[in-house]
N, CA, C and O atoms as a Tinker XYZ file with bonds, in Angstrom:
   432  protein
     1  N   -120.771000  -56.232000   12.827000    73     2
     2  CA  -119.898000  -55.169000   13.219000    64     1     3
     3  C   -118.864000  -54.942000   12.111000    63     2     4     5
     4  O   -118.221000  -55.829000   11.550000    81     3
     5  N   -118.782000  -53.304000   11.822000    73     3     6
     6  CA  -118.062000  -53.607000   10.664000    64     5     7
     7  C   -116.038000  -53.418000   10.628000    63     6     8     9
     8  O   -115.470000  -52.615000   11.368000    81     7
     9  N   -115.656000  -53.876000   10.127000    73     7    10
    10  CA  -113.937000  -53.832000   10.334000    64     9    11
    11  C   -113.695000  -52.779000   10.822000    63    10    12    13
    12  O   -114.260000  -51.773000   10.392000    81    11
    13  N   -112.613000  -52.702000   12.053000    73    11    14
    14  CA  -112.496000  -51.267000   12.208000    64    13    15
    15  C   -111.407000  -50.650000   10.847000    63    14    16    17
    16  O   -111.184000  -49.476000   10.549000    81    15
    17  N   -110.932000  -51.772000   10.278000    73    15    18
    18  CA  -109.671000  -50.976000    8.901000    64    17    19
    19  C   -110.866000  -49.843000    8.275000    63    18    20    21
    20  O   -110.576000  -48.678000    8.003000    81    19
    21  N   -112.277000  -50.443000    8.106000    73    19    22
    22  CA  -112.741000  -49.591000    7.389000    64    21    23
    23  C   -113.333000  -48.316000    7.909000    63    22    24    25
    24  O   -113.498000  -47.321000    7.203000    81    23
    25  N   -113.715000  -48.410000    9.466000    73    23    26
    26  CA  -113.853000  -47.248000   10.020000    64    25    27
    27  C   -112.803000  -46.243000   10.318000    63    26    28    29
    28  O   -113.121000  -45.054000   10.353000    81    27
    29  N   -111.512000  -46.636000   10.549000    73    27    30
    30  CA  -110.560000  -45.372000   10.974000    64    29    31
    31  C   -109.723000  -44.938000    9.248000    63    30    32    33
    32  O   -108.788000  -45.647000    8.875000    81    31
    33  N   -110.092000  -44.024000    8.570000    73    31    34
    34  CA  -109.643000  -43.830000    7.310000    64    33    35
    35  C   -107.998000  -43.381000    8.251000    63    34    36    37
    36  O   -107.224000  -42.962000    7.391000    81    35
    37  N   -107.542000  -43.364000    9.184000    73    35    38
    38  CA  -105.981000  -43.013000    9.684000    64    37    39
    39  C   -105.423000  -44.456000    9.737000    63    38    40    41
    40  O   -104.282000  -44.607000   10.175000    81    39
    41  N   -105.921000  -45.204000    9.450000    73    39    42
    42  CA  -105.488000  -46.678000   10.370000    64    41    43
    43  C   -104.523000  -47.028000    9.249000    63    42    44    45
    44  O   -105.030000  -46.968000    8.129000    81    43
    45  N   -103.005000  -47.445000    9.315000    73    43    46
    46  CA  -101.976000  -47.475000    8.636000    64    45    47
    47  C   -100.900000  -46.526000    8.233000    63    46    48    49
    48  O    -99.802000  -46.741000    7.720000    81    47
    49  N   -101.462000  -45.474000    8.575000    73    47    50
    50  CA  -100.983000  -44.012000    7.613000    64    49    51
    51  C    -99.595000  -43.910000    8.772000    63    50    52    53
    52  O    -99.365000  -44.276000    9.924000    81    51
    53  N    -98.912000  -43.210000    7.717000    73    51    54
    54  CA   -97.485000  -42.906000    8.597000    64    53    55
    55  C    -97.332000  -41.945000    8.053000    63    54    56    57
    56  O    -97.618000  -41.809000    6.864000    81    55
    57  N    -96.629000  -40.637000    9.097000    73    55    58
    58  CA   -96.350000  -39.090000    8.718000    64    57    59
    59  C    -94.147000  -39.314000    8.198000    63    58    60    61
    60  O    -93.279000  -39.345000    9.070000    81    59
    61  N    -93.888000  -39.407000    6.870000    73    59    62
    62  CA   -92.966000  -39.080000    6.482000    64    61    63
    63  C    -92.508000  -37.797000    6.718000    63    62    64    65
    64  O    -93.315000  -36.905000    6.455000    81    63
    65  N    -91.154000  -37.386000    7.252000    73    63    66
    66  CA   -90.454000  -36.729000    7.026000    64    65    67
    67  C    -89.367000  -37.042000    6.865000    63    66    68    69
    68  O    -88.675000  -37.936000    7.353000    81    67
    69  N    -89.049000  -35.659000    5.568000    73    67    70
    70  CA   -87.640000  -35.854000    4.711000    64    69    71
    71  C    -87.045000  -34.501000    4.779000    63    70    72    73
    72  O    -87.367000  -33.409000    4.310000    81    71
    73  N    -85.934000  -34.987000    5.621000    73    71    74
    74  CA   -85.277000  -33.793000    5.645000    64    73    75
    75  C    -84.222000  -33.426000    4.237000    63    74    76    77
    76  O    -83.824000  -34.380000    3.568000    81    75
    77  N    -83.891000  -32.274000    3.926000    73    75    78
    78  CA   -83.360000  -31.773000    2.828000    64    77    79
    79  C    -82.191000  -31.151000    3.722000    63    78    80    81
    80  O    -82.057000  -30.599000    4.814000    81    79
    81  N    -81.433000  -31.551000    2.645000    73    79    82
    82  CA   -80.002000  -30.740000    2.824000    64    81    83
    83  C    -80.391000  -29.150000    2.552000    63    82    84    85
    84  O    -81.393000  -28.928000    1.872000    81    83
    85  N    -79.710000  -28.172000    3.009000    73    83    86
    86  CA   -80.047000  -26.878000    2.988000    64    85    87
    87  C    -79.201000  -26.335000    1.826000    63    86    88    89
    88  O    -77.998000  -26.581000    1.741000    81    87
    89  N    -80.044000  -25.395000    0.704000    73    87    90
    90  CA   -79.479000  -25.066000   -0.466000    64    89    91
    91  C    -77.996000  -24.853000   -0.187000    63    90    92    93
    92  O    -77.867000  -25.103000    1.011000    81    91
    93  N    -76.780000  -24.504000   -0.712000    73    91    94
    94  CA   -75.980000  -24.214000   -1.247000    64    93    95
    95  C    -75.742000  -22.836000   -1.512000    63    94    96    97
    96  O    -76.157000  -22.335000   -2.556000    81    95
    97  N    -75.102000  -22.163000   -0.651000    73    95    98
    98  CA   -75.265000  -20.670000   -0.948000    64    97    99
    99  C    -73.961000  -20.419000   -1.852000    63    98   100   101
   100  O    -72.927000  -20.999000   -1.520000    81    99
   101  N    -73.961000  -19.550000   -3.020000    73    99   102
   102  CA   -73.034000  -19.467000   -3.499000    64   101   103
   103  C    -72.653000  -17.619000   -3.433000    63   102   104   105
   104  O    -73.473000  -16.840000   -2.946000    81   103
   105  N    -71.614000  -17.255000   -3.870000    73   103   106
   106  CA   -70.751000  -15.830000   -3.754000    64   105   107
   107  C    -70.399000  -15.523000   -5.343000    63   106   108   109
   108  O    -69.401000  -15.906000   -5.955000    81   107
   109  N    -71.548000  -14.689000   -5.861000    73   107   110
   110  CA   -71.881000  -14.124000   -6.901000    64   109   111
   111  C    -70.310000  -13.345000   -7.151000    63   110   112   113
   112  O    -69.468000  -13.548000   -8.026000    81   111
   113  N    -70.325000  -12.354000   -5.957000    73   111   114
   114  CA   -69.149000  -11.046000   -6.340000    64   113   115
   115  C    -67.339000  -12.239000   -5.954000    63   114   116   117
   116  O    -66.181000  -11.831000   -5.864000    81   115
   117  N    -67.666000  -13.115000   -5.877000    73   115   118
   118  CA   -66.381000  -14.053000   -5.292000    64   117   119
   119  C    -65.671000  -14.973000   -6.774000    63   118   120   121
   120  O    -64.565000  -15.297000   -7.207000    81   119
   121  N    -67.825000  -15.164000   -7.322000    73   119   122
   122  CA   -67.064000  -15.835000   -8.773000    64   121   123
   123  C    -66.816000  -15.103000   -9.759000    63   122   124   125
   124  O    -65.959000  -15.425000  -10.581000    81   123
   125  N    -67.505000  -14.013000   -9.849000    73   123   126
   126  CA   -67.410000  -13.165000  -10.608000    64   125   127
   127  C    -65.698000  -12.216000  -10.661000    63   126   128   129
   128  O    -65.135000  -11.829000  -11.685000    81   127
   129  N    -65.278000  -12.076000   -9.424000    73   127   130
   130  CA   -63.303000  -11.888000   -9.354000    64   129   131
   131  C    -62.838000  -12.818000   -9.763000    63   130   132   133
   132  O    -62.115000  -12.659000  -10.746000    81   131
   133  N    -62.998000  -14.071000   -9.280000    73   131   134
   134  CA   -62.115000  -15.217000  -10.448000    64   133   135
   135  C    -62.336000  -14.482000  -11.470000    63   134   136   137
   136  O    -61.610000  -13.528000  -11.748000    81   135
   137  N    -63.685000  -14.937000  -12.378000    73   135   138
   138  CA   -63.546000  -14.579000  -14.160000    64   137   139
   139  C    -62.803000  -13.981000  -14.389000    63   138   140   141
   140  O    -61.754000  -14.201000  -14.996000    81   139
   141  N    -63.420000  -12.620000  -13.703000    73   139   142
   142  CA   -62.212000  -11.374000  -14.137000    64   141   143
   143  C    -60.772000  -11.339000  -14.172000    63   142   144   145
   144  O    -59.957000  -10.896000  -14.981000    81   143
   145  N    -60.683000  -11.993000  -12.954000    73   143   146
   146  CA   -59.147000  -11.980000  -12.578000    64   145   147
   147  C    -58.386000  -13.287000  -13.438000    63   146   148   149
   148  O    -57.163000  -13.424000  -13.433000    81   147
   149  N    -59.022000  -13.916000  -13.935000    73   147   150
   150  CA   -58.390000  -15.116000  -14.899000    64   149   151
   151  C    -58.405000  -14.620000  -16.233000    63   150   152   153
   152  O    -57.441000  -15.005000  -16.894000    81   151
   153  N    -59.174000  -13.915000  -16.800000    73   151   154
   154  CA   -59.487000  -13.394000  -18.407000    64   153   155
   155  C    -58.512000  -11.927000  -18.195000    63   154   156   157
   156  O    -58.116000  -11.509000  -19.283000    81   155
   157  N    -58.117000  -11.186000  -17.143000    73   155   158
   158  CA   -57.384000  -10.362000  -16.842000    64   157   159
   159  C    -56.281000  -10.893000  -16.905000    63   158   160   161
   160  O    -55.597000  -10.095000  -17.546000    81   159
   161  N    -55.424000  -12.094000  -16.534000    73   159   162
   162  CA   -54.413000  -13.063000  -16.835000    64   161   163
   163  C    -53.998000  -13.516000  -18.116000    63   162   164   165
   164  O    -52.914000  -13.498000  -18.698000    81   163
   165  N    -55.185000  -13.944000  -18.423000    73   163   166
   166  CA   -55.276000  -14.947000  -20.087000    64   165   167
   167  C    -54.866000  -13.196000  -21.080000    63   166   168   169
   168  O    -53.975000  -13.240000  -21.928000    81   167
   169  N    -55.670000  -11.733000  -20.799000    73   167   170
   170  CA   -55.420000  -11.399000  -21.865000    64   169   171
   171  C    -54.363000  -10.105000  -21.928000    63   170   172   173
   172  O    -53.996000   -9.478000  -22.922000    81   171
   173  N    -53.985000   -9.913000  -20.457000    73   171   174
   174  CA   -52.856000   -9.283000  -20.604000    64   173   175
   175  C    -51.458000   -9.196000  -21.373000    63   174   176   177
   176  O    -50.846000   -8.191000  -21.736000    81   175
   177  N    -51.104000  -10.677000  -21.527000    73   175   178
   178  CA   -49.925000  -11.142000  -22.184000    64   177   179
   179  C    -50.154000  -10.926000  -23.768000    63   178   180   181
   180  O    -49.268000  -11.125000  -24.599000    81   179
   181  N    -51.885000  -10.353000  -24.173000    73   179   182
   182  CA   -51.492000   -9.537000  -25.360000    64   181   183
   183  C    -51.699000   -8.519000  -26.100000    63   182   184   185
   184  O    -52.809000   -8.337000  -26.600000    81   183
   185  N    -50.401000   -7.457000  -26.353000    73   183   186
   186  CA   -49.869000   -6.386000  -26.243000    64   185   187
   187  C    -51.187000   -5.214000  -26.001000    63   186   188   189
   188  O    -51.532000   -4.424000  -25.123000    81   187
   189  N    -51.603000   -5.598000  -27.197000    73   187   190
   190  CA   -52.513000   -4.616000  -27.221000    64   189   191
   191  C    -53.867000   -4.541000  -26.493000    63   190   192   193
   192  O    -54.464000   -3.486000  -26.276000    81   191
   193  N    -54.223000   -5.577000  -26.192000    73   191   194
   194  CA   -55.358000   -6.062000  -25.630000    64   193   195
   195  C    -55.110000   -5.910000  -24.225000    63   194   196   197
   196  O    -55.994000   -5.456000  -23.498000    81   195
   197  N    -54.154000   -6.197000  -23.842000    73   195   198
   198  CA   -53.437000   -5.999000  -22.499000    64   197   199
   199  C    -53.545000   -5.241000  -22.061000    63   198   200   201
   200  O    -53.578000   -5.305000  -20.832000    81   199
   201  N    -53.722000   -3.593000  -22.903000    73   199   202
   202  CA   -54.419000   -2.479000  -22.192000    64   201   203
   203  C    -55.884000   -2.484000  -21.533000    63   202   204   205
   204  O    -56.031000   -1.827000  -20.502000    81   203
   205  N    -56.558000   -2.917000  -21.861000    73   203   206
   206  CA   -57.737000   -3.335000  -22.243000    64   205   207
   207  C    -58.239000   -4.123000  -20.856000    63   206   208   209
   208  O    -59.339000   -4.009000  -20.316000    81   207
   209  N    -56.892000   -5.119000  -20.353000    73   207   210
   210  CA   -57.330000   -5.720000  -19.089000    64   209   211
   211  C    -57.217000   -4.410000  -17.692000    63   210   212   213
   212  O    -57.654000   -4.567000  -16.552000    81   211
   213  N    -56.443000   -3.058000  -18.282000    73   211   214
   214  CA   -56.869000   -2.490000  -17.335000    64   213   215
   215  C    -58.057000   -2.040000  -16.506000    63   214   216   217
   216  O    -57.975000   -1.711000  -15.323000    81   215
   217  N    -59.356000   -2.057000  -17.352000    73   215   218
   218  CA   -60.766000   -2.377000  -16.719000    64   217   219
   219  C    -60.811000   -3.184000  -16.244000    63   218   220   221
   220  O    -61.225000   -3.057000  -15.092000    81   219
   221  N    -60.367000   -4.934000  -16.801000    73   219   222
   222  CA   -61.256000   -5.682000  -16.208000    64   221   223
   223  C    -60.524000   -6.275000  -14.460000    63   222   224   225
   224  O    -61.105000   -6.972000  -13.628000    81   223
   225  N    -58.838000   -5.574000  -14.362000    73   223   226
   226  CA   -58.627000   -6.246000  -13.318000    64   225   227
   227  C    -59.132000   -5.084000  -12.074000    63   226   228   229
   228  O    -59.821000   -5.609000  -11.199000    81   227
   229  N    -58.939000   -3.978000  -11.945000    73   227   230
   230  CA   -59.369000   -3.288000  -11.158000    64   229   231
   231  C    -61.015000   -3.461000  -10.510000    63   230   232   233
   232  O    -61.392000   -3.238000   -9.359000    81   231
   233  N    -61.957000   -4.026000  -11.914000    73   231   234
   234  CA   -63.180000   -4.473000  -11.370000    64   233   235
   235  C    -62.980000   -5.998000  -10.097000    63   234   236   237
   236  O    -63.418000   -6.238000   -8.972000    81   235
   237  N    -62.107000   -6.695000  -11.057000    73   235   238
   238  CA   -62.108000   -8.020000  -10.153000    64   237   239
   239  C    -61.448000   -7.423000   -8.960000    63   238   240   241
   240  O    -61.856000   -8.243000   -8.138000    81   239
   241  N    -60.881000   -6.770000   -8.413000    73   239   242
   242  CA   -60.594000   -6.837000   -7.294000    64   241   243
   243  C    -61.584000   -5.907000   -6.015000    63   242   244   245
   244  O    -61.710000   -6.081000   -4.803000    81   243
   245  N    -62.163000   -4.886000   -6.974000    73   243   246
   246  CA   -63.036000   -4.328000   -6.062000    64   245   247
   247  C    -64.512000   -5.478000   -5.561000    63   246   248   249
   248  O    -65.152000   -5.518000   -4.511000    81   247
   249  N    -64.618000   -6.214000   -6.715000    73   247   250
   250  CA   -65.664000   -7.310000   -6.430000    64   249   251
   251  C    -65.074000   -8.682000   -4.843000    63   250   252   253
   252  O    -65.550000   -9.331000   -3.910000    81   251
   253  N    -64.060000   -8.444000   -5.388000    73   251   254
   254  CA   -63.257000   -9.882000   -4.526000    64   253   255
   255  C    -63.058000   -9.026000   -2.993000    63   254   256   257
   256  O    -63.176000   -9.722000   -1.984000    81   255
   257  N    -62.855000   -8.016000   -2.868000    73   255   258
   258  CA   -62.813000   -7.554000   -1.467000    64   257   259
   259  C    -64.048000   -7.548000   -1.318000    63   258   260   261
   260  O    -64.200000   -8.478000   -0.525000    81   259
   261  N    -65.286000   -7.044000   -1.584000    73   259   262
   262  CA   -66.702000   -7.252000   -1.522000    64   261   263
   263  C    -66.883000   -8.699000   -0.981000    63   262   264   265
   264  O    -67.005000   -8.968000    0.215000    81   263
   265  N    -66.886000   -9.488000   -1.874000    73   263   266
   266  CA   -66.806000  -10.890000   -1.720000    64   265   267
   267  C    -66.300000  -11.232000   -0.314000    63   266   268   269
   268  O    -66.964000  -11.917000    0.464000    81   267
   269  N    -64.995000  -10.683000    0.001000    73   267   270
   270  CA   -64.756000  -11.111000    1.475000    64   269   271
   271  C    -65.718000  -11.402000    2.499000    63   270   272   273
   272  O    -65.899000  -12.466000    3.092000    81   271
   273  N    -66.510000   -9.923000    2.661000    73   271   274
   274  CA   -67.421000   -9.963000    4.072000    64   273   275
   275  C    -68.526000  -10.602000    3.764000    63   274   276   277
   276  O    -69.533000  -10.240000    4.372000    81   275
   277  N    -68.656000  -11.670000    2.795000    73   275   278
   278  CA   -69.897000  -12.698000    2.889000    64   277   279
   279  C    -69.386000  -14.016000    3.517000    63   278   280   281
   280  O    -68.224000  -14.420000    3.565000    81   279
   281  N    -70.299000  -14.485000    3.898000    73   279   282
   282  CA   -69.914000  -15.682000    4.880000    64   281   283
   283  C    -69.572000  -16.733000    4.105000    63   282   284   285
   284  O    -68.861000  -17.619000    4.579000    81   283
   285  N    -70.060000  -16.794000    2.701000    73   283   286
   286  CA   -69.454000  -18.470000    1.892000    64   285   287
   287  C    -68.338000  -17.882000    0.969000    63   286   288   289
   288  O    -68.166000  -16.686000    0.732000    81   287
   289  N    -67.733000  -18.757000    0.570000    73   287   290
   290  CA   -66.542000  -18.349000   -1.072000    64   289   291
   291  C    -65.540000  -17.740000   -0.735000    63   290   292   293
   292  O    -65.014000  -16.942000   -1.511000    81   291
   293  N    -65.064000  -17.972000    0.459000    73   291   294
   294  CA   -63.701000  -16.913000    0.798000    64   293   295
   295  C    -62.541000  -17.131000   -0.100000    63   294   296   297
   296  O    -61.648000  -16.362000   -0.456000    81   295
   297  N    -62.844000  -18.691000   -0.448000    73   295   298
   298  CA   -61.218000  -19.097000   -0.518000    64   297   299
   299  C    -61.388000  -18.562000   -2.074000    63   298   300   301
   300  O    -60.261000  -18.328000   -2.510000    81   299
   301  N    -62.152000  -18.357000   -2.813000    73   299   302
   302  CA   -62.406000  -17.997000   -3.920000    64   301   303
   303  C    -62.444000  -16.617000   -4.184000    63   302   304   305
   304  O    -61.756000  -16.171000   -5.103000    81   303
   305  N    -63.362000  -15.665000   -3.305000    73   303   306
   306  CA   -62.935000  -14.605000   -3.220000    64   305   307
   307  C    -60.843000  -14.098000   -2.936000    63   306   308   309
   308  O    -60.210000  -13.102000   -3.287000    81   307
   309  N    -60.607000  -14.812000   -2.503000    73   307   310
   310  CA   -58.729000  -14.704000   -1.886000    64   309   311
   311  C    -58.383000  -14.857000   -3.634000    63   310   312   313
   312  O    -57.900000  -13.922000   -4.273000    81   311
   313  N    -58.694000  -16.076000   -4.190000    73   311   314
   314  CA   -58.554000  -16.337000   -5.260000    64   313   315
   315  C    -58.548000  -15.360000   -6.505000    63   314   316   317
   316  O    -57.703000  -15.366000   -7.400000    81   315
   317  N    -59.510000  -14.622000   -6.413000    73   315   318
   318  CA   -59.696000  -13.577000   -7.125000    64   317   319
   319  C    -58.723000  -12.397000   -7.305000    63   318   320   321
   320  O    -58.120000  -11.811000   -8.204000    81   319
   321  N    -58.928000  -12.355000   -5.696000    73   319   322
   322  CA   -58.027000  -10.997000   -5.508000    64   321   323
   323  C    -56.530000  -11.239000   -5.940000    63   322   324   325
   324  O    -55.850000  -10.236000   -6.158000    81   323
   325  N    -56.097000  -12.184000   -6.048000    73   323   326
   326  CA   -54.705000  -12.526000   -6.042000    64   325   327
   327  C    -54.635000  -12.791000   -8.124000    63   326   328   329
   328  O    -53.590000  -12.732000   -8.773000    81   327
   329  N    -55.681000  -12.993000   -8.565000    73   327   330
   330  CA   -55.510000  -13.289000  -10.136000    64   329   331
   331  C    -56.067000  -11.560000  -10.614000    63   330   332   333
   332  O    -55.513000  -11.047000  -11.586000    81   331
   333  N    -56.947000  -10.927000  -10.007000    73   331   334
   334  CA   -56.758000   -9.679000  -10.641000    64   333   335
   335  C    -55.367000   -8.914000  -10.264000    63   334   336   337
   336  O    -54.662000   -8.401000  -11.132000    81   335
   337  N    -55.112000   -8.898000   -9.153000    73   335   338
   338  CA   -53.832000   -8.111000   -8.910000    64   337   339
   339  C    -52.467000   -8.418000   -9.731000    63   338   340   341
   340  O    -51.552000   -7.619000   -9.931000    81   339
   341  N    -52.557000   -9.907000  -10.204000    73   339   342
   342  CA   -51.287000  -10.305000  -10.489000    64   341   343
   343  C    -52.063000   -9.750000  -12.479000    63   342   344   345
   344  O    -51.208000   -9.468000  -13.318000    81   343
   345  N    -52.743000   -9.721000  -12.672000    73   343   346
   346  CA   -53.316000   -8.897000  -13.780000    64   345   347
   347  C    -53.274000   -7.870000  -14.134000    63   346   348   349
   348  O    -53.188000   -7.542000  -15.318000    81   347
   349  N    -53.347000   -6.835000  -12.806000    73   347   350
   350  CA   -53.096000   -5.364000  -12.742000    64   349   351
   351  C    -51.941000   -5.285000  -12.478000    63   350   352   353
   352  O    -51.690000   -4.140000  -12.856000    81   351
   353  N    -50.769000   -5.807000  -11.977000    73   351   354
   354  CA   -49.426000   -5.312000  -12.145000    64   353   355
   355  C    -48.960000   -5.325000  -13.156000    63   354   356   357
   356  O    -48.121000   -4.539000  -13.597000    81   355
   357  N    -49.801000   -6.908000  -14.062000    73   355   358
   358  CA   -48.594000   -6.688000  -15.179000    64   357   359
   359  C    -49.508000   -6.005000  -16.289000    63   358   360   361
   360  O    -49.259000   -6.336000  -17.448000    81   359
   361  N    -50.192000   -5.398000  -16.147000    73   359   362
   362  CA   -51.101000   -4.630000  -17.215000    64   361   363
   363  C    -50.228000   -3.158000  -17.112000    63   362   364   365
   364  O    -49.954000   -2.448000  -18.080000    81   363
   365  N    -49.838000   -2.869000  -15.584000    73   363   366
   366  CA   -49.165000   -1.611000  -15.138000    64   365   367
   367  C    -47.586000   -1.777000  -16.099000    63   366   368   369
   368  O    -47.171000   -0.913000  -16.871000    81   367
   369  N    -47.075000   -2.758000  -15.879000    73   367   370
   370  CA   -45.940000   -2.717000  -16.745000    64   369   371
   371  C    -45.865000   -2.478000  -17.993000    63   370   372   373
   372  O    -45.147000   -1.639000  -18.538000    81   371
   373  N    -46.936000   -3.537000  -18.698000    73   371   374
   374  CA   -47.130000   -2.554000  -20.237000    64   373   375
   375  C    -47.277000   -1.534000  -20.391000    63   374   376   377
   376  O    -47.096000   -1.182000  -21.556000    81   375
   377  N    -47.553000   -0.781000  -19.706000    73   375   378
   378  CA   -48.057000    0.247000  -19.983000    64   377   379
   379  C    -46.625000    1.196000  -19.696000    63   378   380   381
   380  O    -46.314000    2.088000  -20.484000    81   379
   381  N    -45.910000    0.924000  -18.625000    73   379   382
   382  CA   -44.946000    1.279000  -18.256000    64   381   383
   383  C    -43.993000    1.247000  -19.823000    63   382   384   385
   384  O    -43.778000    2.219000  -20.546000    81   383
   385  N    -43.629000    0.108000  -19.998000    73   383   386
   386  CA   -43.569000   -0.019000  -20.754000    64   385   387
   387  C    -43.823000    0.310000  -22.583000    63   386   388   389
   388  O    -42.960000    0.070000  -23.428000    81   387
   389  N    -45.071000    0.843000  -22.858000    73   387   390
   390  CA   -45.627000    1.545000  -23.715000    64   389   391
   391  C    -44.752000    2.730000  -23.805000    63   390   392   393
   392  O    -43.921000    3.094000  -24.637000    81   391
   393  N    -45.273000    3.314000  -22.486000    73   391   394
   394  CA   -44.642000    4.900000  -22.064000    64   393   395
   395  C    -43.003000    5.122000  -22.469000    63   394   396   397
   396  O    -42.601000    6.208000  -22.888000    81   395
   397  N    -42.290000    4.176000  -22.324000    73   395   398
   398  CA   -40.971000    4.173000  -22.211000    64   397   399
   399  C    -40.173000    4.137000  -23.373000    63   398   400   401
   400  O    -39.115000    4.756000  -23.491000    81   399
   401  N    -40.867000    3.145000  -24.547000    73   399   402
   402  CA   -40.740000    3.161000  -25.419000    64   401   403
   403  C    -41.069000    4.359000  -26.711000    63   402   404   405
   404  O    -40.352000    4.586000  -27.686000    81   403
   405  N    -42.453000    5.048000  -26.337000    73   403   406
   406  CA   -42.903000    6.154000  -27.134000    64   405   407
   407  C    -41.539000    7.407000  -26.492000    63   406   408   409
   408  O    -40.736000    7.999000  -27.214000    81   407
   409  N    -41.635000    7.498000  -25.196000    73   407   410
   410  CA   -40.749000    8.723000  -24.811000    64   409   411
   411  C    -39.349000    8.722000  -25.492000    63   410   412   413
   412  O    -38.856000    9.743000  -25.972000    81   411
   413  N    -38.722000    7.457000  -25.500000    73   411   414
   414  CA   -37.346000    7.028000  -26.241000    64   413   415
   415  C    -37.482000    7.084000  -27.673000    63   414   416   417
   416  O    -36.395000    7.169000  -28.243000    81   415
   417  N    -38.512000    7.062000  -28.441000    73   415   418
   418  CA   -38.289000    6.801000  -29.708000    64   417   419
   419  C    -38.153000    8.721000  -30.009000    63   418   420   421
   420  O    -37.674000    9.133000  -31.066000    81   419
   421  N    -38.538000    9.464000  -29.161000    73   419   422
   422  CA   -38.775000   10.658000  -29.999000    64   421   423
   423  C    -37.820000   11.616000  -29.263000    63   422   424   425
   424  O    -38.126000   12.792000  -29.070000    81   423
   425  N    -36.644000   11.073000  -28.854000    73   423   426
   426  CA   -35.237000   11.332000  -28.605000    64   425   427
   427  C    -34.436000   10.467000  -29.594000    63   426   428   429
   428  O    -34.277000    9.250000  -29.692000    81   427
   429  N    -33.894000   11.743000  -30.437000    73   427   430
   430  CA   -32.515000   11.067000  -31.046000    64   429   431
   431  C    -31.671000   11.765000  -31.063000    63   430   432
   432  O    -30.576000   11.400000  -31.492000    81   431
């Protein structure tokens, strides 16, 4: 009679399961307002270039309200919105600024 090990080719076998953590969803338009809104920071403070962040903060913030109504990256999206805005005010002042100075110089 022959072993049953060799008749049941199942005899030992065990069904593994491995559960996986579930990917990591990340917020494209959430990181993408940081950048902006940080390189809108970094390059405002110069003069000339500072104009220049007027594109890039108005983008970061239309991205970062976007960003809101997704379910992951809020605090990052908040993040955003708060580094482009503080980008776009003071981009608004240079400029204010610019203006104020050209109008005054050509009064004497």
């Amino acid at each position: 009679m022959p072993d049953q090990h060799q008749r049941d080719p199942g005899y030992g076998a065990q069904n593994v399961h491995v559960h996986k953590a579930p990917p990591q969803q990340g917020n494209g338009p959430a990181t993408a307002s940081m950048v902006l809104g940080i390189i809108a920071i970094i390059r405002v403070f110069i003069s000339i270039i500072g104009m220049i962040t007027s594109i890039l903060a108005p983008f970061g913030l239309i991205l970062g309200f976007v960003a809101l109504g997704k379910p992951s990256g809020r605090g990052m999206a908040i993040a955003g919105i708060g580094t482009s805005a503080i980008g776009l005010v003071v981009c608004i002042g240079w400029i204010v600024l610019f203006a104020a100075a050209a109008s005054g110089s050509g009064t004497t």
